[in-house]
N, C-alpha and C positions, 0 to 999 in steps of 0.2 A: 074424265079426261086424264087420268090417273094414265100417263105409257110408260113405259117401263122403256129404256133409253138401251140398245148394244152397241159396242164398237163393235164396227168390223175390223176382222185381224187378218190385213193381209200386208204386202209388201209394200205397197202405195203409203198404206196410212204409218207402216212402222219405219219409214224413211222419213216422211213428216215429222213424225213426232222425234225423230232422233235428231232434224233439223236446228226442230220448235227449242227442244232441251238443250241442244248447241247453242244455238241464239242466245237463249235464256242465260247460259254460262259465260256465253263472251261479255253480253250485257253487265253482269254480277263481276266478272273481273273487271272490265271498261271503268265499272261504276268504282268498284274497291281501288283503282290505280288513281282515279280522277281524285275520290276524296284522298288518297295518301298523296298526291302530289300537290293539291289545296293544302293540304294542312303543313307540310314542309313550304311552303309557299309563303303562307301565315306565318310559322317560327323565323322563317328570313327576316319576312318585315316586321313582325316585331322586335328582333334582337335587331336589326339595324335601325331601327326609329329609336331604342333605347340609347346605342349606342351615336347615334346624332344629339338624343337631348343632352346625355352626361357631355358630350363634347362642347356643347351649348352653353352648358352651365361649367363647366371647365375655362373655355374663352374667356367668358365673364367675370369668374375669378381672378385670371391671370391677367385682364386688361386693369380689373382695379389696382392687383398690388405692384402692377406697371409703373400705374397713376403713382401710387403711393410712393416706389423707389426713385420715382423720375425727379416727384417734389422734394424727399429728403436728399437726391442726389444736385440739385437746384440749390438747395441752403447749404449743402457742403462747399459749395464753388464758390459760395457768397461769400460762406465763413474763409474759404482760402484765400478769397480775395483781401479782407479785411486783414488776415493776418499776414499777407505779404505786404499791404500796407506798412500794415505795425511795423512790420521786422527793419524794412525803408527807412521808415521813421528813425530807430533805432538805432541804425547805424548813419545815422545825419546827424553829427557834430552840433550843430549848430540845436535840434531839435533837441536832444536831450540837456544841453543846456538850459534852455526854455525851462524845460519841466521841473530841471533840481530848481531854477530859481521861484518859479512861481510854486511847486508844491513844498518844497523843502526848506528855502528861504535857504539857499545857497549863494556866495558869495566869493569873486574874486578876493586876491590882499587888495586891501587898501577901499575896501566898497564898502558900501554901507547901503541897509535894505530898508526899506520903510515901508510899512503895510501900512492904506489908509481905508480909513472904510468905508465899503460898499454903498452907494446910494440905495435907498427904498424906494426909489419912483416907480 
């Protein structure tokens, strides 16, 4: 059962085959533009999934040290508050008398101070 196989060569078959080899070719570029336009495809989404994490983790950093200027900007107002106190205080006639008398033991003429001591109760 050994047959020994011929083309025929005539105009019919060498139109076919010039077809079949065209096919073949368009397929082989088709195929070559599909994977080069997948894999550009690929680089996009990968450099933009990259560049969403680093943003990700950028937001994150930046809302902490938000937190962080917001609370030392929080104690600054506090402290200004207390020192416009003070400064008030300061320029109250009546307040810094207070304080020479009780820390300093400061005294009008003709006063007399007398410190008694503190109860322990």
């Amino acid at each position: 059962m050994n047959r020994k196989v011929e083309h025929m060569e005539n105009q019919y078959i060498e139109k076919e085959n010039r077809k079949k080899k065209r096919h073949e070719m368009k397929k082989r570029v088709v195929k070559r533009r599909v994977t080069l336009f997948a894999g550009i495809l690929l680089a996009i989404i990968l450099i933009l999934s990259i560049v969403v994490i680093t943003q990700i983790k950028s937001n994150a950093d930046d809302a902490k040290e938000r937190k962080a200027k917001e609370e030392k900007f929080q104690k600054q107002q506090d402290e200004e508050i207390a020192l416009k106190e003070q400064l008030n205080n300061l320029n109250n006639k009546d307040y810094i008398e207070k304080i020479a008398r009780d820390d300093y033991y400061l005294s009008n003429d003709g006063e007399v101070i007398f410190k008694l001591p503190k109860d322990k109760k």
